[in-house]
C-alpha positions in Angstrom: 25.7 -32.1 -65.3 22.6 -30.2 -66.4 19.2 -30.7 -65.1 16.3 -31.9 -66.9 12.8 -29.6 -66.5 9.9 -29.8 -68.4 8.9 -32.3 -71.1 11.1 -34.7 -72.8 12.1 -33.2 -76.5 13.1 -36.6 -77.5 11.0 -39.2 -75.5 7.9 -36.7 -74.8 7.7 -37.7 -70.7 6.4 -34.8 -68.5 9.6 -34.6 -66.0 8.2 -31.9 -63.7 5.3 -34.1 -63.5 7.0 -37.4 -63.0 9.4 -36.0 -60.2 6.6 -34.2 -58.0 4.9 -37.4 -58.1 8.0 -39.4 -57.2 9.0 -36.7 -54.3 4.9 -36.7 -53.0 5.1 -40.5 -52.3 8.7 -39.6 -50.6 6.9 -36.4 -48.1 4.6 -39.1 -46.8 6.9 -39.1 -43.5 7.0 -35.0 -43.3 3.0 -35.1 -43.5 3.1 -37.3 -40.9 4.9 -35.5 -38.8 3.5 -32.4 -39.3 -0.1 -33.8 -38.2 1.8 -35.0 -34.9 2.9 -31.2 -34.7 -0.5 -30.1 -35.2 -2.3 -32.4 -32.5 0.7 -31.3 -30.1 -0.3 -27.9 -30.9 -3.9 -28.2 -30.4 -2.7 -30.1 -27.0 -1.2 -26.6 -26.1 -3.9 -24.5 -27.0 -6.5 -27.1 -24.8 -3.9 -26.8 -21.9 -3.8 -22.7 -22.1 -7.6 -23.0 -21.8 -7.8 -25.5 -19.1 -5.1 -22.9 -16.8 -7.4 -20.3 -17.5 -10.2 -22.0 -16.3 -7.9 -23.3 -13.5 -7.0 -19.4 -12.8 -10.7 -18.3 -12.6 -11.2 -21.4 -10.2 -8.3 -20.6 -7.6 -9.5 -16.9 -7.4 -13.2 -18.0 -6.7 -11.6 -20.2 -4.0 -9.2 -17.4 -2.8 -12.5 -16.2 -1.5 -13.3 -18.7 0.5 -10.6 -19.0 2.3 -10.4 -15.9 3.5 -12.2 -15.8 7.1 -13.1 -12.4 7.1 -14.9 -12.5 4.0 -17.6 -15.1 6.1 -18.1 -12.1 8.6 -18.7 -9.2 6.3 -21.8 -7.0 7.3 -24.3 -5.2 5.6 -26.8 -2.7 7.2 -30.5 -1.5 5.9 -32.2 1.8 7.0 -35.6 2.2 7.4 -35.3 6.0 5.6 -32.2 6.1 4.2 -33.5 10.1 3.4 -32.7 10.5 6.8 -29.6 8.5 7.6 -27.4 6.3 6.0 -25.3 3.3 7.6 -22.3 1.3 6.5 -20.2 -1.5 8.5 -17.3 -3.2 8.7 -17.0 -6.6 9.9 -16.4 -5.3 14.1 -19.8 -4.5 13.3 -22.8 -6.7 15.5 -25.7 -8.1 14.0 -28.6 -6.3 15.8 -31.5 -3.6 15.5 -31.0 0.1 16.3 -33.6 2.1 16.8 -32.0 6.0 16.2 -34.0 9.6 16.5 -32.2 12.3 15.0 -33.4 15.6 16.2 -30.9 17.8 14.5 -27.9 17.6 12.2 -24.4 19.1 12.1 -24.6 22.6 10.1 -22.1 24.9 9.1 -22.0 28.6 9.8 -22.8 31.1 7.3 -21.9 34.5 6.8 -23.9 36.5 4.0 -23.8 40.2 3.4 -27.3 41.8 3.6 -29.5 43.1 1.0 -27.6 46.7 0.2 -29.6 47.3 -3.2 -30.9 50.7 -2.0 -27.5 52.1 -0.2 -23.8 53.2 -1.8 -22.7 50.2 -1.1 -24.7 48.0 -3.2 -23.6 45.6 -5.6 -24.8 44.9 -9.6 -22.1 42.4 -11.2 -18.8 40.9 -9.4 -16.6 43.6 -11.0 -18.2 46.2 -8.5 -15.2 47.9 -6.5 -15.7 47.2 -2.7 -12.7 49.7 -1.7 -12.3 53.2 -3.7 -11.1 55.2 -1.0 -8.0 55.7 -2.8 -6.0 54.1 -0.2 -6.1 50.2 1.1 -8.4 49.1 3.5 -8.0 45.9 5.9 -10.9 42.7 6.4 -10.0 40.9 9.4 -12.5 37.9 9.7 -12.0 34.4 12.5 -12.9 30.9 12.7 -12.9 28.3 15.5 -11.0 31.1 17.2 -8.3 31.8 15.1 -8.1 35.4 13.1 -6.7 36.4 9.8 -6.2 39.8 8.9 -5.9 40.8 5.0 -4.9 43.9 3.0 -7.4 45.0 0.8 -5.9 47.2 -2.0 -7.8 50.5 -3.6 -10.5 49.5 -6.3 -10.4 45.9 -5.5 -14.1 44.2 -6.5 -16.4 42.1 -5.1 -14.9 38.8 -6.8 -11.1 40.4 -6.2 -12.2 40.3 -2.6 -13.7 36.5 -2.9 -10.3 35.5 -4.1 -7.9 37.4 -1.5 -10.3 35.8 1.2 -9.5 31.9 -0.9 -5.9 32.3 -1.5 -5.0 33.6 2.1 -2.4 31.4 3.1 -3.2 32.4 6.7 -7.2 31.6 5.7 -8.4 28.8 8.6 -10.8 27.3 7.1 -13.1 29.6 5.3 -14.4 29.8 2.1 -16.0 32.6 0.5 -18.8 32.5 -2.6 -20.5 35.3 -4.5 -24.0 34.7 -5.3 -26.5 36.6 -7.3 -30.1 36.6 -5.2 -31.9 38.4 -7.8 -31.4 41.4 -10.2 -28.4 43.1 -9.8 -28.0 41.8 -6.3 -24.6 40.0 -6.0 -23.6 39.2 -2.3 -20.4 38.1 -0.3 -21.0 34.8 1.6 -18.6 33.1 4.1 -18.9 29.7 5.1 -17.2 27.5 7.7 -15.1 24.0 7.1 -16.7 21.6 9.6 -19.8 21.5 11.0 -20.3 22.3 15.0 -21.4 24.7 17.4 -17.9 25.5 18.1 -16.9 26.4 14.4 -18.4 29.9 13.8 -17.3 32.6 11.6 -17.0 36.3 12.5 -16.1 39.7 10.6 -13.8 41.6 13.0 -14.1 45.1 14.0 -10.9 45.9 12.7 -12.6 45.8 9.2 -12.1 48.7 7.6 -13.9 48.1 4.3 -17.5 50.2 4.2 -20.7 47.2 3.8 -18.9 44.9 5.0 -18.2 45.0 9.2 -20.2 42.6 11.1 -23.3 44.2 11.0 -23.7 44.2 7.6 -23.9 40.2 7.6 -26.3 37.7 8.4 -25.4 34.6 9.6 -26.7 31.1 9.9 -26.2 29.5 13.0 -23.4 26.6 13.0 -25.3 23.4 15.2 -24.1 20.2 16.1 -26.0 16.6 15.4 -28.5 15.3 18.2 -29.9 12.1 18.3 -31.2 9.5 20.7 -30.1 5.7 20.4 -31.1 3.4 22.8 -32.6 6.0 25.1 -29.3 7.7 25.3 -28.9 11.8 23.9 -25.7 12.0 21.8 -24.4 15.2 20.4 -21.6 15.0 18.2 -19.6 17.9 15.7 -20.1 16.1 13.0 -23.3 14.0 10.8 -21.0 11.7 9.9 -20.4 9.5 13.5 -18.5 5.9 13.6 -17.4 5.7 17.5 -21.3 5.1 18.8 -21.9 1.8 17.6 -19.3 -0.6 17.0 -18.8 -1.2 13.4 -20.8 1.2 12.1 -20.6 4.5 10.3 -23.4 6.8 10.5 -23.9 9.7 7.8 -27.1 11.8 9.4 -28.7 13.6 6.5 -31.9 15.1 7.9 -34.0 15.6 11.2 -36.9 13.3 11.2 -40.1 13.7 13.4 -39.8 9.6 14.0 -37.0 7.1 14.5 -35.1 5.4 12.3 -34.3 1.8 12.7 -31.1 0.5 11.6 -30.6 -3.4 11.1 -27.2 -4.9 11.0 -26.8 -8.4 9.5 -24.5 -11.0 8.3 -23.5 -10.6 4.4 -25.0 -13.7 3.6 -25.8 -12.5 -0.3 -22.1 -11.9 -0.4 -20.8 -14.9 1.0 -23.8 -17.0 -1.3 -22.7 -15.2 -4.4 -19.0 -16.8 -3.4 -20.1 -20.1 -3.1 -21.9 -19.7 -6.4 -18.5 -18.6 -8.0 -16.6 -21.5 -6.9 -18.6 -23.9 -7.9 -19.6 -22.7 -11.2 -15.8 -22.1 -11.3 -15.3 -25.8 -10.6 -17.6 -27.1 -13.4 -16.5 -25.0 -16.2 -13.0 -27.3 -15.2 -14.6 -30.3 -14.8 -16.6 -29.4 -18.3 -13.6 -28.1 -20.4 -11.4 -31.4 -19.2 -14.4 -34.0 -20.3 -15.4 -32.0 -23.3 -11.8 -32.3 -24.5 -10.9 -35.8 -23.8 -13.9 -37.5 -25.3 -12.9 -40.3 -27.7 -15.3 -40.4 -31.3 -15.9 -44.3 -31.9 -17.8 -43.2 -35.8 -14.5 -41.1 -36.6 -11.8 -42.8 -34.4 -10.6 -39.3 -32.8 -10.1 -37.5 -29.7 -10.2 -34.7 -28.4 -7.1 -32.7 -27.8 -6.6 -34.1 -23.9 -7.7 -37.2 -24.7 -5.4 -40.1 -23.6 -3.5 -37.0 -21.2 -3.1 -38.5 -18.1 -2.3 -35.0 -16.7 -5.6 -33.4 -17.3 -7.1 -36.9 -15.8 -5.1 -36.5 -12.7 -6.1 -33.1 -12.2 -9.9 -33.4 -12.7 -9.5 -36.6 -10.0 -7.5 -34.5 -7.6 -10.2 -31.4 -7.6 -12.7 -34.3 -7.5 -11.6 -35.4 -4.4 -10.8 -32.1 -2.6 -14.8 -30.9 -3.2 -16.1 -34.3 -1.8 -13.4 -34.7 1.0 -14.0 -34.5 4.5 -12.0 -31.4 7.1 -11.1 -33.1 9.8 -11.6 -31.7 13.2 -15.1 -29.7 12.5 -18.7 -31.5 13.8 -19.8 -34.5 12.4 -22.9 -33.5 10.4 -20.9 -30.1 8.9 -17.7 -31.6 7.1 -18.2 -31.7 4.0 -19.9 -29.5 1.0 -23.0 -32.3 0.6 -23.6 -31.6 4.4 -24.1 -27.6 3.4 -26.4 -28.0 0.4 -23.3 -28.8 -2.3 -23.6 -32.3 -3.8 -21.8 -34.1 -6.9 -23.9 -35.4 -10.1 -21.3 -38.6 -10.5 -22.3 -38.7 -14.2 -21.5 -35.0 -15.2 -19.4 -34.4 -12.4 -21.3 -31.1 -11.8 -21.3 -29.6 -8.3 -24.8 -28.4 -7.8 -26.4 -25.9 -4.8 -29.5 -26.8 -3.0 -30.4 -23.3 -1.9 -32.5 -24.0 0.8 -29.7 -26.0 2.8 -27.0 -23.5 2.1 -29.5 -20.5 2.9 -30.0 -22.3 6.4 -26.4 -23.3 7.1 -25.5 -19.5 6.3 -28.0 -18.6 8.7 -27.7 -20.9 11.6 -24.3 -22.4 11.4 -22.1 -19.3 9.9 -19.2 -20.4 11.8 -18.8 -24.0 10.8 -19.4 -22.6 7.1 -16.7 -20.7 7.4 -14.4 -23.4 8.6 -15.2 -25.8 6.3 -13.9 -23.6 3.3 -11.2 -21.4 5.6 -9.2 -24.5 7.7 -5.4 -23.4 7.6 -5.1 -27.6 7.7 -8.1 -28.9 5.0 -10.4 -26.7 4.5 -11.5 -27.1 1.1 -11.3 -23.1 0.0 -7.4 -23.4 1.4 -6.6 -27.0 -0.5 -8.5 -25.9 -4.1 -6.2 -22.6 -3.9 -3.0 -24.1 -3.1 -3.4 -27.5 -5.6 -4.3 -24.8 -8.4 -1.5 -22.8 -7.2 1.0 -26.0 -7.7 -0.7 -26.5 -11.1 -0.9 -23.1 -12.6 2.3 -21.8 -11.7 4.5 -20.3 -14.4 7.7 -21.4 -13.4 7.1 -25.5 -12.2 3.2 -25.9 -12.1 2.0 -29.4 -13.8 0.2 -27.7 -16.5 3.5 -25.6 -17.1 5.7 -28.5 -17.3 3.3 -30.5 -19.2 3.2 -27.5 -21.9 6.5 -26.9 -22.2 7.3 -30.7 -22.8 4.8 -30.6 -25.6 6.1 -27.3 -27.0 9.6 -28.9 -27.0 7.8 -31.8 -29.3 6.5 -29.2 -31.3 10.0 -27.6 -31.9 11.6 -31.2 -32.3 9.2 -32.1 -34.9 10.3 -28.8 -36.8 13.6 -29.8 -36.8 13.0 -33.3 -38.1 10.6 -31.4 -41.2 13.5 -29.3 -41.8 16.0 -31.9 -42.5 13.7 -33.9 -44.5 12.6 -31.4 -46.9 16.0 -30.4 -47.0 16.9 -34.3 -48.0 14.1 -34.4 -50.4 15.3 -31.3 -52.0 18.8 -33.1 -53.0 16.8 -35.9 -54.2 14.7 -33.6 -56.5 18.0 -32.6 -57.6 19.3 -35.8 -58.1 16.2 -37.3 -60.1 16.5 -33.8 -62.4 20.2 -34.8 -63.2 19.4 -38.2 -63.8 16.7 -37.7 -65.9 18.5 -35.3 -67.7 21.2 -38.0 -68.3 18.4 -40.1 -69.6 17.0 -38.3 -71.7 20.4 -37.1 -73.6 21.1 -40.9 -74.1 17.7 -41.1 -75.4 18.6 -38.7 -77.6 21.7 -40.1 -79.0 20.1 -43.3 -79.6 17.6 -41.4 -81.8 19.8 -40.2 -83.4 22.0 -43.2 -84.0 19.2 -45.1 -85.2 18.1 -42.3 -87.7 21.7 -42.5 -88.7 21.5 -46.5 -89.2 18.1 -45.8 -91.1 19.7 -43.6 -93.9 22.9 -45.5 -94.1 20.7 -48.9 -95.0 18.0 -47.0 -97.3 21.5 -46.0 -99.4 22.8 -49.5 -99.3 19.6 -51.0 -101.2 
């Protein structure tokens, strides 16, 4: 049967026009569904949001309940161009009062000024050996000797690098530097600092300008300073085994002491606090923001009526406001710190002077009220967002993957009716057609009826 497109030739209808109209008022059920699919999908992308948010939350809590992040140290130096200080938690909070009279040096080794004599030196590529046979440079350090082969018309830098690349080399490093014009000198320089690290030239050297005569040398030294009325000497400026916790880096003799003070990290451990709860009202913001209800325009947001992003703003409610058992009466709970709820926005909110003071005078019940292994409230917001977040069977996981399975569902059901209203486009077209080519014949018939009368009279 043929299908009928276009206008009718014989009764002038519009058919294309007639049947999109007729299949419009029968897609009324697909459009329907496809604004379900689109508030499931907006559902989604609120939920994605809200587990981000929930993400950011946990790790701000992850903080918190970590004990040793309530005993981190920090340490300030009177003249940090004289000494520097870092800690580690061992560390004690107290004043030291240090006098460095020297620090650690390393010995030096340079070759005197030779300008005037044959063995002077104008540019690297001087020949130190042109004896026309090889000469030997035997040099020690902390006690140890290395002796080296020194091959005819080898130069000042091919020397530098025999001295560098000898495998045997224990601990030595050797420079060229230009002094002034056309005075280019060998230096040799220690590893470690220390009285007991020096560098010599042997007299088995060989090599003319360059025994141990013909260098100067800068003394190596060790550190000395006085703490607590005590003289220390040590090897090195860089000393962690005087006091406990702390790492000392001496950088210069000073003519007066230096006070070190070590302290509690309370900016740290403030900053932390900060985190969480600013952590904690983007949630409570991003749940309320999306599941207000508009009474003008009669629509929600995308996690309004969602009792799982209600449960979850209760449950986080009640964590921050509970009590942990077993800590003192007047320090077991966040309002009893300087942390109180506005019960309109929901907002956590800091009262700086409290928390200042509790950081201050009662560190270690601070600590416990976020780091209980049982309820403290940094251990309880990271596990609850843990059984919320996770990938595999957290509530906002299963929750998502339920309305992603509407989503697909709903694209099924759009398929087959498009699919249904695509045979019915069909059908109409045939029947139409059908319509019109009786139309036709009854045209025709009637003009035939027409003729045959006008003949009859």
């Amino acid at each position: 049967m043929s299908v009928i497109s276009g206008i009718g030739l014989t009764s002038g209808i519009d058919y294309n026009k007639l049947i999109s109209s007729l299949i419009e008022l029968q897609r009324q059920p697909v459009y329907r569904l496809q604004s379900r699919q689109s508030d499931y999908n907006n559902k989604i992308s609120a939920y994605s949001t809200l587990s981000s948010k929930l993400s950011s939350f946990q790790s701000a809590a992850d903080n918190l309940r970590n004990t040793a992040n309530f005993y981190a140290k920090t340490a300030s130096v009177s003249n940090s161009t004289v000494l520097d200080a870092a800690t580690s938690n061992s560390a004690s909070s107290g004043i030291y009062t240090i006098d460095p009279h020297s620090v650690a040096g390393k010995i030096q080794l340079a070759a005197v000024d030779r300008r005037t004599g044959t063995t002077s030196f104008t540019s690297t590529t001087d020949v130190v050996n042109n004896t026309g046979a090889s000469q030997t440079f035997e040099y020690t350090y902390a006690g140890t000797t290395s002796t080296l082969t020194i091959a005819d018309q080898t130069t000042l830098e091919g020397l530098r690098d025999a001295i560098n690349n000898d495998t045997g080399n224990p601990g030595v490093t050797a420079t060229v530097i230009n002094v002034g014009t056309s005075d280019y000198r060998l230096v040799l320089t220690g590893r470690n600092t220390g009285s007991s690290n020096t560098v010599a030239v042997t007299a088995n050297t060989t090599i003319t300008g360059f025994s141990d005569s013909d260098f100067t040398a800068s003394t190596a030294q060790d550190a000395k300073f006085r703490i607590g009325g005590v003289d220390i000497t040590k090897s090195s400026n860089t000393v962690s085994d005087v006091i406990p916790g702390v790492t000392l880096t001496l950088k210069a003799e000073s003519a007066s002491a230096v006070t070190v003070t070590v302290n509690n990290d309370t900016d740290t451990i403030r900053q932390h606090i900060e985190d969480f709860v600013n952590a904690y009202n983007e949630v409570v913001d991003n749940i309320s923001n999306n599941s207000q209800y508009d009474t003008k325009t009669h629509t929600g947001g995308p996690l309004n009526g969602e009792s799982t992003a209600r449960a979850i703003k209760s449950r986080l409610s009640n964590i921050v406001t509970s009590r942990v058992a077993g800590l003192p009466q007047d320090l077991r709970t966040l309002a009893q710190i300087g942390i109180s709820t506005d019960y309109h926005t929901g907002h956590l909110s800091i009262d700086s002077a409290t928390l200042n003071d509790k950081l201050t005078t009662r560190l270690d019940d601070v600590a416990n009220l976020f780091t209980d292994s049982t309820s403290g409230i940094g251990n309880k917001v990271y596990d609850y967002t843990d059984s919320v977040t996770n990938s595999i069977d957290g509530t906002v996981t299963i929750r998502t993957k339920g309305l992603q399975s509407n989503v697909t569902g709903i694209a099924d059901d759009i398929t087959d009716l498009e699919a249904r209203l695509t045979l019915v486009e069909e059908d109409l077209r045939k029947r139409f057609a059908s319509l019109e080519a009786m139309l036709t014949g009854m045209s025709s018939q009637s003009a035939f009826l027409s003729n045959l009368t006008s003949r009859m009279t």
